[in-house]
C-alpha positions as CSV (number, residue, x, y, z in Angstrom):
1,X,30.9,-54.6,-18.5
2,X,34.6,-53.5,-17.7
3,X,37.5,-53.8,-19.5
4,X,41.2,-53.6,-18.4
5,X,44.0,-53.0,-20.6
6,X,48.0,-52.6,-20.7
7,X,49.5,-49.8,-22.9
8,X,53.0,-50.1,-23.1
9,X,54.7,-47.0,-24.4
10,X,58.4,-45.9,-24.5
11,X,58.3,-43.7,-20.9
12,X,55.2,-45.4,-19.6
13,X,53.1,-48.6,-19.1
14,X,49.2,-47.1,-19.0
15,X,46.3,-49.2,-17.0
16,X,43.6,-48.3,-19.1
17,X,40.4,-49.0,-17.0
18,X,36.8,-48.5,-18.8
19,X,33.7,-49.3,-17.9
20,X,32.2,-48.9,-14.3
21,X,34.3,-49.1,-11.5
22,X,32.3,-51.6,-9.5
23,X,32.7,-54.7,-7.6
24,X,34.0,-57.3,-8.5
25,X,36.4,-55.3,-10.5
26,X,37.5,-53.0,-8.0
27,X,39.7,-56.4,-6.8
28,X,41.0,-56.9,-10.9
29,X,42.4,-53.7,-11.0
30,X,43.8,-54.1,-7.5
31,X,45.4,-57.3,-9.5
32,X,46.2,-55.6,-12.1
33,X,47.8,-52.9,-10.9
34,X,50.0,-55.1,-9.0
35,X,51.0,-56.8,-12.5
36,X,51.8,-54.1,-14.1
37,X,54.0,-52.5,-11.8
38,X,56.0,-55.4,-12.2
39,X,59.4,-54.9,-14.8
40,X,58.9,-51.3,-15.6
41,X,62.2,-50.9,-16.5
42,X,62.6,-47.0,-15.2
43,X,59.4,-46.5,-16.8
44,X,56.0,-44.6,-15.2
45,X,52.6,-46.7,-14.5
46,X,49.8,-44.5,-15.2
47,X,45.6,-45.7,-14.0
48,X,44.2,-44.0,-17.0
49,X,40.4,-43.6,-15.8
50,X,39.1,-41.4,-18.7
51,X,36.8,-44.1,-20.4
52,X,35.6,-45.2,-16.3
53,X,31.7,-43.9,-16.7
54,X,31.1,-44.5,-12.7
55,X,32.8,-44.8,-9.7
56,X,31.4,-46.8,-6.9
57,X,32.5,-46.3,-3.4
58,X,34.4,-49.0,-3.3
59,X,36.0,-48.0,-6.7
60,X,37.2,-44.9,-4.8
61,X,38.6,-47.0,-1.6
62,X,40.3,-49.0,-4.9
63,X,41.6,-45.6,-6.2
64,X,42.7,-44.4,-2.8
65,X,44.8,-47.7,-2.0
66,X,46.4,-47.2,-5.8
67,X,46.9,-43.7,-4.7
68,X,48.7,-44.2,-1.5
69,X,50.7,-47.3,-3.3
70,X,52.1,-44.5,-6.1
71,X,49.6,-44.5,-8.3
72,X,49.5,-41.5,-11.0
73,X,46.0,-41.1,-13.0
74,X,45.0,-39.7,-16.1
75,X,41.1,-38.5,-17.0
76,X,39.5,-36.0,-17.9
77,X,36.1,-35.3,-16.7
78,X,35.2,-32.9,-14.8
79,X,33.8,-35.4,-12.0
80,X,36.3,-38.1,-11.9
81,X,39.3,-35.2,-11.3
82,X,37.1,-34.2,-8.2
83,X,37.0,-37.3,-6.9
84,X,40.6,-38.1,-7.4
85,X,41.0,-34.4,-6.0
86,X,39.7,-35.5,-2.8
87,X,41.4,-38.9,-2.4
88,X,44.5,-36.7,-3.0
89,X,43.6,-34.3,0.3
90,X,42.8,-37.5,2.4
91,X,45.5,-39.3,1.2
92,X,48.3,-36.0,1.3
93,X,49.7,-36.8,-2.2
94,X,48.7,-36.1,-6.1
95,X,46.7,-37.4,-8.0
């Protein structure tokens, strides 16, 4: 199971993503990324990934085309910050 939600605060709009980050749902966050970037209104899109339990490889190309798109991320396992650390080198950017 995985489960996409928006979080609209004041000085952000958080993608919360949880569940595994598998396909099919690598392409519905891809969609839903794309959404919620829409009308921001000066505000910051965060991928929050700290409920995502796996990452799939084609989660991570997922992560990486977020990443080179502008994507900032929030987690906070020990695993999932290494793996966004190394999209980061490959990509040249921050996670």
């Amino acid at each position: 199971m995985f489960k996409i939600s928006i979080i609209e605060e004041r000085g952000e709009r958080r993608l919360m993503l949880e569940g595994r980050l598998v396909p099919p749902w690598t392409s519905e966050v891809e969609n839903a990324w794309k959404t919620a970037g829409d009308h921001l209104q000066g505000r910051q899109l965060v991928v929050d990934l700290r409920n995502v339990t796996f990452i799939s490889a084609d989660g991570e190309s997922t992560l990486f085309k977020l990443m080179r798109e502008g994507a900032k991320f929030s987690c906070k396992d020990v695993l999932t910050k290494h793996v966004l650390k190394q999209l980061a080198r490959r990509c040249r950017c921050t996670p």
